[in-house]
Every structure is written in C-alpha cells, then in structure tokens.
N, C-alpha and C positions, 0 to 999 in steps of 0.2 A: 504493500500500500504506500511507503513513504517513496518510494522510486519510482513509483508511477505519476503519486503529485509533483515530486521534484522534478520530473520529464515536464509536464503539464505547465509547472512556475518556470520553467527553460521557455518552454514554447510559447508562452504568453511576455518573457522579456524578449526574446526575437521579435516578435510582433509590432513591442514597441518599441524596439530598436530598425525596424523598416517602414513604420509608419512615419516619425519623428526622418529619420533620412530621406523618406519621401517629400514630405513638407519640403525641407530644407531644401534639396536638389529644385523643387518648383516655384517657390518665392521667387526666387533672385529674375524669374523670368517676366513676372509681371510687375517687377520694378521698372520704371520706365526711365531711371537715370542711370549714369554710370558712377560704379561705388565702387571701393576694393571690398565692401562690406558683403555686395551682390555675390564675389566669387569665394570670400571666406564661409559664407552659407552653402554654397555650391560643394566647397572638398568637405564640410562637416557632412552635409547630406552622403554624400558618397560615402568616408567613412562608417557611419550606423549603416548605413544601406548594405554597406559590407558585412560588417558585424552583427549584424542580424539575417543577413543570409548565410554565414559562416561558422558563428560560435554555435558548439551543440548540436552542429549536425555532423552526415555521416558522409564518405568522401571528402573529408574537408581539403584534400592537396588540390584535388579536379578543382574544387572550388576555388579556392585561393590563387589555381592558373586563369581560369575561364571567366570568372565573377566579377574581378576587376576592369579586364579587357572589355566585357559586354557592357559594363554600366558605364566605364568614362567614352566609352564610343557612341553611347546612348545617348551620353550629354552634351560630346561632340556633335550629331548630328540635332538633336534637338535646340540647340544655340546656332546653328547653322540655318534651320529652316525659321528659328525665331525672327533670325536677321535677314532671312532674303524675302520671306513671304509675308513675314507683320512686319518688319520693318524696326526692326527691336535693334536695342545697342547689345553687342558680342556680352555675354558674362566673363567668357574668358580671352580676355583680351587685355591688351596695353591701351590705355588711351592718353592721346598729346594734344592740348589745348595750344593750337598754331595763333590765337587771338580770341578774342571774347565771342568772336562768331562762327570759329571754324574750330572745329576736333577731329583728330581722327581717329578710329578705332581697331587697332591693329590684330587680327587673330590668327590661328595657324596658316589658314589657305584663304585669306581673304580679308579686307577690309572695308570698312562703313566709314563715310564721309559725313560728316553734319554737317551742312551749311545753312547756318542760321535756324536752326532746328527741323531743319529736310533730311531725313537718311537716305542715304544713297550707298547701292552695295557695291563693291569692288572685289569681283572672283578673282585670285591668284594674282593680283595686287596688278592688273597690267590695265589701268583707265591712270590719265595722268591726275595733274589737279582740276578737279572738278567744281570746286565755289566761284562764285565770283572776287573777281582778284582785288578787288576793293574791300572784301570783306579784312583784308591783311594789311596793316599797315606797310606803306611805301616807306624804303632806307633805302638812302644811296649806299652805293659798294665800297665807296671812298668810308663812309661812316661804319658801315659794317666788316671791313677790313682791318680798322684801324686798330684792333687788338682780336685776331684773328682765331687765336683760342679759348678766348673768350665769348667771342661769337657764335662757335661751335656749339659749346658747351651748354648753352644759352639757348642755343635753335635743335640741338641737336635731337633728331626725329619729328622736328616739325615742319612745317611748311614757312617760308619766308618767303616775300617781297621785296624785290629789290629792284632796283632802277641804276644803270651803268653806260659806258662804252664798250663796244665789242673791239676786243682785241685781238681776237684770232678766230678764224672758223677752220673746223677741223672736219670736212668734207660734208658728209649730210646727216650728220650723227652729234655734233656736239658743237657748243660756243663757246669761248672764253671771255672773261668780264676782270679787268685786271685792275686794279687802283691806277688811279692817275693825277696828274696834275690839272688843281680848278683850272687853270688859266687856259682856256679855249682857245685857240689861233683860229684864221681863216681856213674853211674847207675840213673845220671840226677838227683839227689837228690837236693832238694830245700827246704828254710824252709820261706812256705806260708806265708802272712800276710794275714791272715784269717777277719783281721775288712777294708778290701778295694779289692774288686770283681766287677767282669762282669759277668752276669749269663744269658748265653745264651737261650733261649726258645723257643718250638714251632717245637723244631726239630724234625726228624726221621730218627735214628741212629742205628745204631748195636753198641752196647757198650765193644762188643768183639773186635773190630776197633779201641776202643781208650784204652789210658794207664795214668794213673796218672804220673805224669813230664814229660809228649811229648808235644813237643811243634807244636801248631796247627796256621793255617791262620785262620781269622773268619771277615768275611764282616754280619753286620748286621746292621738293624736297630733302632737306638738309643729311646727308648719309652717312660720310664719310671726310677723314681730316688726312691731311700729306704735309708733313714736313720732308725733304730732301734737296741736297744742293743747297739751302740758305736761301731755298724758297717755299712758302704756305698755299698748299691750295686747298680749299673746300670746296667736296662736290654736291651737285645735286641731281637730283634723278625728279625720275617722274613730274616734270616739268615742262610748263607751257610759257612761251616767246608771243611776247608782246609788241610789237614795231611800236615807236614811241608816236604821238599825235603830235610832236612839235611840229612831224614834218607835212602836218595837213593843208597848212596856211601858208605861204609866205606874201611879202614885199616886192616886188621888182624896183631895182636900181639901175639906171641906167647914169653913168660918166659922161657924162659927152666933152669934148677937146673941140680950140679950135686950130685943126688940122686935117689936111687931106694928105696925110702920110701911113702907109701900109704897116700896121706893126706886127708880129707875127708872135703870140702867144702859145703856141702848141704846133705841135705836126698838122699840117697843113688847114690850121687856125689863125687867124688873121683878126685884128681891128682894123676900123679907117672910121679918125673922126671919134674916137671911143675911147677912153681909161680904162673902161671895167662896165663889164655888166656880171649883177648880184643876185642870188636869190637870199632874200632875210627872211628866214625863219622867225628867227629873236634875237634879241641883241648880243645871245654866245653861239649862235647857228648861223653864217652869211658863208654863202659857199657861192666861187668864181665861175661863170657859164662855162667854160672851157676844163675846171675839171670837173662839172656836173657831166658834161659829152663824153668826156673820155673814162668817166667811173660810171658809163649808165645811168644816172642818175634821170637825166633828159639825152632823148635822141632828137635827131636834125627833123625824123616824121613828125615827134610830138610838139616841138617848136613851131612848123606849119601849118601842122592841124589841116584842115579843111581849103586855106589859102589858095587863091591858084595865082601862078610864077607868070612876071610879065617878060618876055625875051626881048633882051638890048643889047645891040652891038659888043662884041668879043665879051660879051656876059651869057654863060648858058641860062641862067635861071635868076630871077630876082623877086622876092618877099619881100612885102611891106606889112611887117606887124605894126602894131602900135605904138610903141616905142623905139624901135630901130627897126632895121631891114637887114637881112640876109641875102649875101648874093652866093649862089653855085656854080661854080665854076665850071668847066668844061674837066680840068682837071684833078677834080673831087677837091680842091680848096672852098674851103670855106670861109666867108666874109661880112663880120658884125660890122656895120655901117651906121653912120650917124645918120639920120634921117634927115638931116638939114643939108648933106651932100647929095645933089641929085645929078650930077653929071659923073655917071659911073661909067665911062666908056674908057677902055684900055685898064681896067679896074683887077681883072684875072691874070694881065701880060705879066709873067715872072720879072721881079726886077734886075735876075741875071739876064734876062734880052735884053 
C-alpha cells in the first residue's frame, strides 16, 4: 500500500512539474515586448517540462537523449511561426535598439525588423535595411571616425547612419567612405585620410552610378572592426546606398570675358569669350562643365537636349542654349562660346593652320 501511494505522490509531482513548465514555455509568447525576462521563463518552462517528463519514470536515458531535442525544437519552431505568421518578437533572440525607432531582433535562422513598431521578418538574414533611413539618426563619417573604436563598440550590431564621400569603389560589391578633410575644393575634391574608413559590403551596384567625392547616405549594418597597417576600418553589411539630394538642384554660372580668344581646357575642350562655366550645387559643391563631361556627370546629348544645331561656315554644328552656345566641330572639338560673340566663322580652324 505505501509504494503504490508513493508511485501515485510521484505521479501527481510530474504532473505538476509539466503543467507549471507548460505555462512557463507559453507566457513568454503572448508577451508582446521584448524582455530577457520572456526567454528566462522560456528555459525555466523547459527545464520542469523536463523534469517532469523524466524524474520517476522508466527508460529514463531514451528520455534524457530524445526529451530535450523534441521540446527545444518544439520551441524553436513555435517562436518561428510566432514571428512569421503573428508577427511576434523572437523569444529567443538578441535584440539591438539601432535608435528609438528601429530594433532589431536577431534569432538563429532569421531576423524581425521593427520599424516604428511594424514587424517585419527576415529568413536567413538576406533583406538588407529595411526602415526608413530617417528613422536613424544622420552622422557624418568624419564624426563617426573620429574615435573609431569607440564607435564600434557603440554601434556594434546595430544599424547606423551615416553621411560621407566615397572614396573608393570596389567593383559592384562594395564602397569605401574614408575621413576626410572639411575643406571642399572645386569639383568636390577632398584629401582622404586613407588610415580611418567605413567599407561598405555585400552590395549590388552599378558603379557607373557612383563617382569618387559624391557624397552618399549609407544605413548599414555595423559587423565587424580591422585594425592593420596603422589603419581602422569598420564594416558594414546589409546595407543600402543613398545618392545624396544635394545633387538634385543646382545654379548655373556662367564667366563671360571680354575676349575672342580660343582657350583650351581639356582634350579637345575649348572656351571662347568664357572663364568658367559652373554647376553650384551649394556653396561646398561647384563643379567645372569640362570635368562634369569628362566624369559623366553631363554629356554633350544632355547639354542639347531637344535643340536643333544651326550650320555656319567651317562650323559643323552650333547651339544656342541660354546662356552660352556650343559649337561642334567637324573635328569632335568642342566649343563653350560667349553668347555675345556671334561671328563664329573660322571658329573650328586648328590654331596650328
């Protein structure tokens, strides 16, 4: 009689030792924030759940191989379809608050983006940044370089904002963003500090899209730190490129001289009558027409546009934009013209004839 009660008080403490681990394993799912308190309820639940499927009973080794595996795989997938189908934060997860509006939450095979309290799921971590990039405070690279390990440390597994010049493009896969000096020259010119970078990764770019000293937005993923050589680089991954909107607007400047003398600024680039023609972005962005043509920036069709060319003596072609005129040469020379010069005849003849 007393061994069959004491079987009975066995099997009435398992009981409450799987019902109690049952609770606990399912709280944490209909909590709807993220807590380290969520996943301390989660391994208590599993433990009783354990120990209540295990102590007291018979095969207890089967048990103790097969018991464990089923239940944390059960919680696995159960935390898995909490987050893709309701749209639940990971219990067992890492989470990093990138700013007051963005977290993100990091689990074995997948992550959940909040942005501004929208979940968004991420299978096998391959969607880049997903919020809106204003939700992250903007720093320049110059600022965020300036104590380089401490920025790491600071960002490290979060998402950051940053705003730079590009300094190097690394074919269609990656940018560099190097510290530089404020003092902007003409034509965006910069002089790099080449031992303190951000080297963006992972991307997929057309590299005919970017320009060395444009300055770009770049939200990415803070990963990984490089000391070597007596230089720092911080990478980031899962990262989206922003072309900057300085260069949405500009100024046109036109120079004009009083001269009908030929001056040749570039391979077979010419003024007449001209000092300089600008485009002002802003008053640290004024880049020269001649190396706009020769960096792409502008081509000779977009300068035309629609115009159509008046032909005059030993001049193949002649535009009259708005503020100067373009003549084409027979020769492919090309010729900014002061619009106040209108006798362009002998205009193309080489001055070695």
């Amino acid at each position: 009689m007393y061994n069959v009660c004491g079987v009975q008080s066995m099997k009435k403490q398992n009981i409450i030792l799987i019902i109690f681990g049952l609770v606990l394993i399912l709280v944490p799912f209909f909590i709807k924030i993220y807590s380290v308190f969520r996943l301390i309820s989660l391994l208590i639940g599993i433990i009783l759940l354990l120990l209540g499927l295990i102590i007291n009973q018979n095969k207890k080794i089967l048990r103790v191989i097969f018991y464990p595996i089923i239940i944390i795989g059960g919680c696995l997938l159960l935390d898995y379809i909490n987050s893709y189908l309701f749209k639940g934060i990971p219990v067992i997860s890492f989470g990093y608050a990138s700013s007051d509006k963005v977290s993100t939450y990091n689990s074995l095979f997948y992550r959940v983006y909040d942005c501004e309290d929208i979940l968004t799921f991420d299978a096998n971590y391959k969607r880049d940044y997903l919020c809106n990039k204003d939700a992250i405070e903007l720093i320049g690279v110059n600022k965020y370089l300036e104590n380089p390990k401490e920025s790491y440390k600071d960002t490290k597994g979060k998402f950051v904002h940053l705003t730079g010049k590009i300094s190097e493009i690394v074919g269609t896969s990656a940018l560099k963003l190097s510290a530089y000096d404020e003092k902007i020259e003409l034509n965006g010119y910069v002089v790099f500090d080449e031992g303190k970078k951000v080297y963006i990764e992972g991307l997929d770019i057309n590299p005919a899209d970017y320009r060395i000293y444009d300055f770009v937005e770049v939200v990415g993923l803070v990963s990984r730190y490089e000391e070597k050589d007596l230089k720092t680089i911080i990478y980031l991954t899962d990262a989206i490129v922003i072309k900057s909107d300085v260069y949405n607007e500009y100024e046109l400047l036109v120079n004009n001289i009083d001269s009908k003398e030929k001056t040749k600024i570039d391979e077979n680039v010419y003024y007449l009558g001209l000092q300089g023609i600008f485009y002002k972005y802003d008053e640290n962005n004024i880049y020269e027409i001649d190396y706009m043509l020769s960096d792409k920036r502008v081509t000779l069709e977009s300068l035309i546009g629609e115009i159509t060319p008046s032909m005059i003596e030993d001049v193949h072609e002649l535009y009259e934009l708005e503020s100067y005129n373009i003549v084409v040469c027979e020769n492919k020379d090309i010729i900014f013209a002061n619009k106040d010069i209108t006798n362009l005849k002998k205009v193309c003849v080489s001055e070695e004839n």
